[in-house]
N, C-alpha and C positions, 0 to 999 in steps of 0.2 A: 535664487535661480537666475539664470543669465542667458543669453542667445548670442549665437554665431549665425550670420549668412552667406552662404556657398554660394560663389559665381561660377558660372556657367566655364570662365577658364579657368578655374581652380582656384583660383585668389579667395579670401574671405575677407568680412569684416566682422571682428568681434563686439559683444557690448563695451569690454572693458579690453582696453590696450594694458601694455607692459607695464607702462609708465604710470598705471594708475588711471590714467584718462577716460570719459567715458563716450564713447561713438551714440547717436540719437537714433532711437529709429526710427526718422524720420531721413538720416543719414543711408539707407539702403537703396542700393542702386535697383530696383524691379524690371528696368529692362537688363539684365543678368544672371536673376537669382535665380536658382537653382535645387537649392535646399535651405531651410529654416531649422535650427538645432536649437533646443533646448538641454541648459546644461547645468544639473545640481553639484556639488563638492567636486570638480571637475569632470564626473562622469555626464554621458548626455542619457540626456533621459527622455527624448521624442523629437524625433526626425520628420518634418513635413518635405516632401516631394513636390517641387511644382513647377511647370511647364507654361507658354506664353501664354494659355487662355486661365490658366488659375491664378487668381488673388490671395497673395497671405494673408489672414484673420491672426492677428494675434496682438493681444491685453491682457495686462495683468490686475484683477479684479480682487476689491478687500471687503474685508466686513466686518465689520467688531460686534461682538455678542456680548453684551451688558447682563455680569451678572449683580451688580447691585449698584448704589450709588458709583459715581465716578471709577467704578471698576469695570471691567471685560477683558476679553480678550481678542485677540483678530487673528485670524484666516484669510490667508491669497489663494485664491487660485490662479492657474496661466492656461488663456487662449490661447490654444494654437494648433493652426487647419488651414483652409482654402474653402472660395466662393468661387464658382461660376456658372457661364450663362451658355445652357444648350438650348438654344435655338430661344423658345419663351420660358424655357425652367429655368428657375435658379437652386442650383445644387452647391449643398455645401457640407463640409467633414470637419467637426471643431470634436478636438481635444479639450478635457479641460483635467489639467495636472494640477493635482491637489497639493500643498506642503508635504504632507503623510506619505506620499507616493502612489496613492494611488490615482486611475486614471476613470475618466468617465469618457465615453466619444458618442456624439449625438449627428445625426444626418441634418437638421437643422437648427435653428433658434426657434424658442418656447418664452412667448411675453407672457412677463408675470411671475417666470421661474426666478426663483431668487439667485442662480447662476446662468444661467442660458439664454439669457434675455438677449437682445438682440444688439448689434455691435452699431454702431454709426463712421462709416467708412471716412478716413479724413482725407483733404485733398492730394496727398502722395499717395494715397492709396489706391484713388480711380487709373484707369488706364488713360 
């Protein structure tokens, strides 16, 4: 899975250029974005909407399930939503897109869950 971010004048920037290359997302401009796309075999597969007071939440989270010695397998899922701040709330809407396709959407974060756990926002992230 892959992401594209939509600026507010239509430009985007992809994860993966033409050329092969790969954009950071660390590289997204937040004072312009506008939408967050997530995008499986080039179809998208979940559209985050957001506006100057929402922060985009999104990580892509693994896990490998050990079924015996040096064996397992692994599972990603991908965060992707918005955090913000009404007045003292903090409200938030996280997606989490499975590989499998399907989707789980939670109103907040749950410590302890073995997916929902809480995110730790990095410094591109704060406003």
């Amino acid at each position: 899975m892959e992401w594209k971010a939509i600026y507010t004048d239509g430009s985007f920037l992809p994860q993966f250029n033409g050329d092969g290359s790969e954009n950071k997302y660390g590289d997204i401009d937040r004072t312009k974005l506008v939408q967050f796309q997530l995008i499986k075999h080039g179809k998208t597969v979940a559209v985050v909407h957001l506006d100057k007071e929402k922060r985009l939440i999104y990580r892509r989270r693994v896990a490998v399930h050990f079924t015996g010695p040096n064996k397992g397998t692994r599972e990603a899922v991908y965060l992707v939503g918005w955090q913000q701040r009404r007045g003292r709330v903090n409200v938030q809407l996280v997606c989490f897109v499975f590989e499998d396709g399907h989707v789980e959407v939670v109103d907040r974060f749950r410590e302890g869950h073995p997916w929902f756990y809480p995110v730790n926002f990095l410094p591109m992230e704060t406003p």
